[in-house]
N, C-alpha and C positions, 0 to 999 in steps of 0.2 A: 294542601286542600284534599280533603277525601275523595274520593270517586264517583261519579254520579252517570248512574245509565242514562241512556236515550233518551227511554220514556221521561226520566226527571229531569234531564236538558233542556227538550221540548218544550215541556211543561212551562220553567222558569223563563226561557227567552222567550215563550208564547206572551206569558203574564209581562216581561220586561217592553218588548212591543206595543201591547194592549192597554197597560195601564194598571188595568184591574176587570171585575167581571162582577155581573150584578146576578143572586139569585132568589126566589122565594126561600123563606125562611123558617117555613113551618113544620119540616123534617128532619130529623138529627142523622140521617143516610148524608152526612157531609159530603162523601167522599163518591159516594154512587149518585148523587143529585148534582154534584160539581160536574163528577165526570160525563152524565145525560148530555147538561146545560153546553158545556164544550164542544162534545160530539154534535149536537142539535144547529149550533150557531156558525159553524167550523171555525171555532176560537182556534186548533190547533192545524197547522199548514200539512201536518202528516196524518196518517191514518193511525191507530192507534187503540188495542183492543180495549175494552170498557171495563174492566174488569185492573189490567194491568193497570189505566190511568186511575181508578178511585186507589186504588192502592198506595201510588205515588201520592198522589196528594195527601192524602192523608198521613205519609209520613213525610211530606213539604210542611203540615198542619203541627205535626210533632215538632219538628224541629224546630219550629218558627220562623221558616222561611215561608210562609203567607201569613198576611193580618185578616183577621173576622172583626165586621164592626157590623152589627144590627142596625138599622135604621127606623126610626118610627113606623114607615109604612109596612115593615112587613117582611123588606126584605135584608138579603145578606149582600154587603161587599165584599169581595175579596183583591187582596191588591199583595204586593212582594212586599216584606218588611226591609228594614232597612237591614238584616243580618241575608236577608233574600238578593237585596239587590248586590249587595257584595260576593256573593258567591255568583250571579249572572256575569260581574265582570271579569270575576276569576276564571269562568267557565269562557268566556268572551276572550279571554287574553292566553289561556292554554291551547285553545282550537285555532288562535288567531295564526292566519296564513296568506302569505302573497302572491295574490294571481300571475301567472306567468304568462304572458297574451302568444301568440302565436309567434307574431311579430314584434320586432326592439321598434322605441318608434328612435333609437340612435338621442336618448335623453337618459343623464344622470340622475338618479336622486343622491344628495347628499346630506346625511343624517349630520349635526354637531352639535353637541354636546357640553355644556359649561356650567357642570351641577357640581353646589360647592362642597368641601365634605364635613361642615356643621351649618347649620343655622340655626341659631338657640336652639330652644328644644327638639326643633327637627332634626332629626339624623339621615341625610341623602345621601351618605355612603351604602347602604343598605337599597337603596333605588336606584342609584349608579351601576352598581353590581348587576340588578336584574333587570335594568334596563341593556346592560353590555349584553349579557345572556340571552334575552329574547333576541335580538338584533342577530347578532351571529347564528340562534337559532332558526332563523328569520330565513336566513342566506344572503347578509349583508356581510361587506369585502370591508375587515377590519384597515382604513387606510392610511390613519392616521391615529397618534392617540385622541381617544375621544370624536372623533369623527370614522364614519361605518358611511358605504359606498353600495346601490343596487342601481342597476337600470331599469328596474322597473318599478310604475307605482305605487306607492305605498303613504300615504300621508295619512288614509283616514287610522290604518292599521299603529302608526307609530304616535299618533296624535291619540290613541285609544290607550297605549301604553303610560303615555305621559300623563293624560289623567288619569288612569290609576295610581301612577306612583308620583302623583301631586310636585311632578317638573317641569309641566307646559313652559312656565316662563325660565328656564334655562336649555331649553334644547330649540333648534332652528333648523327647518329643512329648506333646502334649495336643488332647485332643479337648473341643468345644467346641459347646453348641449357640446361642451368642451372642457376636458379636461387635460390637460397637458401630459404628453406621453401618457396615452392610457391602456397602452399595449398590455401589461400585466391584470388591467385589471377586465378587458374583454378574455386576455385567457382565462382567469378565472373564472366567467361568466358563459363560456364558450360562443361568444360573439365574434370570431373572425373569422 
């Protein structure tokens, strides 16, 4: 996945949020009327200069990461294409991270795992892989094969992973407030 500044993060998970955004259509200033319309409504949760966002958009507009669809009355929709919302969840699933609360509340999560390595034409070897990868990247306690071990939660974050990589129905989390001799895996965690 290429790189993508702030301002064009913003931008896509503002639009992933929102939906879409409605404006008059009577100026070909796309990208200086998008950016007004934003600024004006606070479509965007951060501050963001006017200039730097018509910019972005306009090359969201290029790449076809946003749809334009005129409407009879006048005006313009703008909504994520569907090459747009894939790249929100790319972006969603690289920045993706696990809160670390203050306090254990002394509860497992346990991730497991039983993705096959064909199914017709699906190939989940390839999901497997970067499902293992984010997880440990994650700071999940490899404990098993195919089962990954944190005490803290994490469901919506691995449940984000799994539909991306289209395994909902073979991975299963459980929480847990005992695991048998779990002495190696609080040292790991530095819980003792």
């Amino acid at each position: 996945m290429r790189p993508y500044n702030e301002t064009t993060k913003t931008i896509l998970l503002s639009f992933a949020l929102a939906g879409g955004i409605i404006i008059a259509a009577s100026s070909p200033w796309f990208g200086a009327n998008l950016a007004q319309k934003l600024l004006d409504e606070k479509f965007l949760k951060k501050e963001i200069e006017r200039w730097k966002l018509a910019r972005a958009l306009s090359r969201l507009k290029k790449h076809r990461l946003l749809v334009l669809q005129e409407k009879d009355n006048g005006t313009l929709v703008i909504e994520l294409s569907e090459k747009g919302k894939r790249v929100v969840q790319e972006i969603q699933v690289r920045d993706l991270a696990i809160e670390i609360p203050a306090a254990w509340d002394k509860k497992w999560r346990i991730v497991i795992a039983d993705i096959p390595e064909k199914l017709g034409k699906l190939k989940t070897r390839n999901a497997r892989d970067a499902l293992r990868e984010k997880l440990l990247g994650l700071g999940f306690y490899p404990f098993q094969k195919s089962v990954w071990v944190i005490p803290w939660s994490c469901e919506k974050e691995v449940l984000l992973l799994c539909e991306l990589f289209d395994i909902t129905k073979y991975v299963n989390i459980l929480t847990t407030e005992h695991i048998y001799n779990d002495i190696a895996l609080r040292k790991h965690f530095h819980l003792l």
